[in-house]
Steps between C-alpha positions, in 0.01 A plus 500: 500500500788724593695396197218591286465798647817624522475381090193704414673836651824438300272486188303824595795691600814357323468252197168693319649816508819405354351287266317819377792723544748289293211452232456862459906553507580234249215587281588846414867394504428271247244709263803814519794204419240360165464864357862619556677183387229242396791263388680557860514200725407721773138382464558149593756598774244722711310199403627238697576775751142547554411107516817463779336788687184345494611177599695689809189697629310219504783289685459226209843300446534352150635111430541426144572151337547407157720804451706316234162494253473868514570621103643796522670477199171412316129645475253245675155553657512431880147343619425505868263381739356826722414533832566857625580849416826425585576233246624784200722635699654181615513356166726853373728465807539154438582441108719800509486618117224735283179308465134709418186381689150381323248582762153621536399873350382612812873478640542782269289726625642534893664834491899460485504139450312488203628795373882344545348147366392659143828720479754190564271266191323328769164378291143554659281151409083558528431142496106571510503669168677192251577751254703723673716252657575372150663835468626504763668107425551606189763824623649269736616243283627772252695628817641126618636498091686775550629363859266610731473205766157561704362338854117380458288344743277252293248464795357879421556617867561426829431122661198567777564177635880460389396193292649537142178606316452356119717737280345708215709387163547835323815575636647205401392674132796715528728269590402294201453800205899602608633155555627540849561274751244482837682571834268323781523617852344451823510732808451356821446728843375818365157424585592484823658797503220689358171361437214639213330767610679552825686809644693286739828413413632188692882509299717163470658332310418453100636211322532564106565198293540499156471231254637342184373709152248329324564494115291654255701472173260412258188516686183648326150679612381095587767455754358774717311320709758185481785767629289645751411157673866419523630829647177451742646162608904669496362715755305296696807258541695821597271583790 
């Protein structure tokens, strides 16, 4: 009861406003690096900046395995289970080079956040209007062809239950249109740490592992589904 406490007050007065702080800082740190020098690596410096201050405020320690199938050196599409607010920031901190985020359109509309998502080529995904997420697919895969690597999380949002939910196949799309390989991962612990729809952050420890790449040389539009099962299963095993 006391821990909990004790917990709930270092939310309130400690971890939320630094969260917010450092969102705010890094944001407009970021949007001033992308106009000045939009070829600069500054953006992806202040970056993984912000994700290690994140990660600090909100007492979270990161353990990553499967380092050595990281592909720095080549563009992949990262797909990872989610369970909290905290996993994107985990996942920068812990593969360590440039990758872009698909996630949901209304990320891009927070003030500063979303602002600093659409500068850095960070790609908004409506999934309740098929069309527009084609488009959206569509820019995505034109972006992993000329080296973009991007995280996605094929479940469409956060676990409720922390259960991997049935994954929605269009991402797997882009991996697929620019023949690159699928990155599985599963995070472990930041549930815990903070839960959906919860202001109370519990910190801990967050275990990132990181699987073999799943092939997609040759793979066509009737593979989707195929792929996505498979990664589903990669990620399972992971967890």
């Amino acid at each position: 009861m006391l821990l909990n406490a004790i917990r709930w007050l270092r939310s309130i007065f400690i971890s939320i406003p630094l969260i917010v702080l450092g969102t705010i800082a890094a944001a407009t740190l970021g949007i001033a690096a992308s106009l000045v020098m939009p070829k600069s690596p500054a953006l992806d410096r202040i970056k993984k900046a912000w994700a290690r201050w994140i990660l600090a405020v909100a007492f979270v320690s990161i353990r990553v395995r499967g380092r050595e199938n990281i592909a720095s050196d080549r563009t992949v599409l990262y797909c990872s289970n989610h369970l909290s607010y905290l996993d994107p920031p985990a996942l920068v901190a812990a593969l360590g080079h440039p990758v872009r985020f698909l996630a949901k359109e209304s990320l891009f509309r927070v003030p500063f956040l979303g602002w600093a998502m659409r500068r850095e080529g960070d790609i908004p995904i409506e999934k309740d209007h098929p069309r527009a997420a084609a488009r959206s697919l569509e820019r995505a895969a034109q972006a992993a062809r000329r080296g973009t690597s991007f995280v996605v999380f094929p479940e469409g949002g956060r676990s409720l239950d922390g259960k991997l939910q049935p994954f929605l196949s269009g991402a797997f799309r882009l991996a697929i249109e620019a023949q690159v390989p699928v990155v599985p991962i599963g995070i472990r612990g930041s549930r815990e740490a903070l839960r959906p729809g919860s202001l109370l952050i519990r910190g801990g420890a967050v275990s990132v592992v990181i699987g073999e790449p799943v092939a997609t040389d040759g793979l066509t539009a009737r593979d989707q589904e195929a792929l996505s099962r498979r990664v589903e299963q990669a990620i399972q095993a992971l967890l």
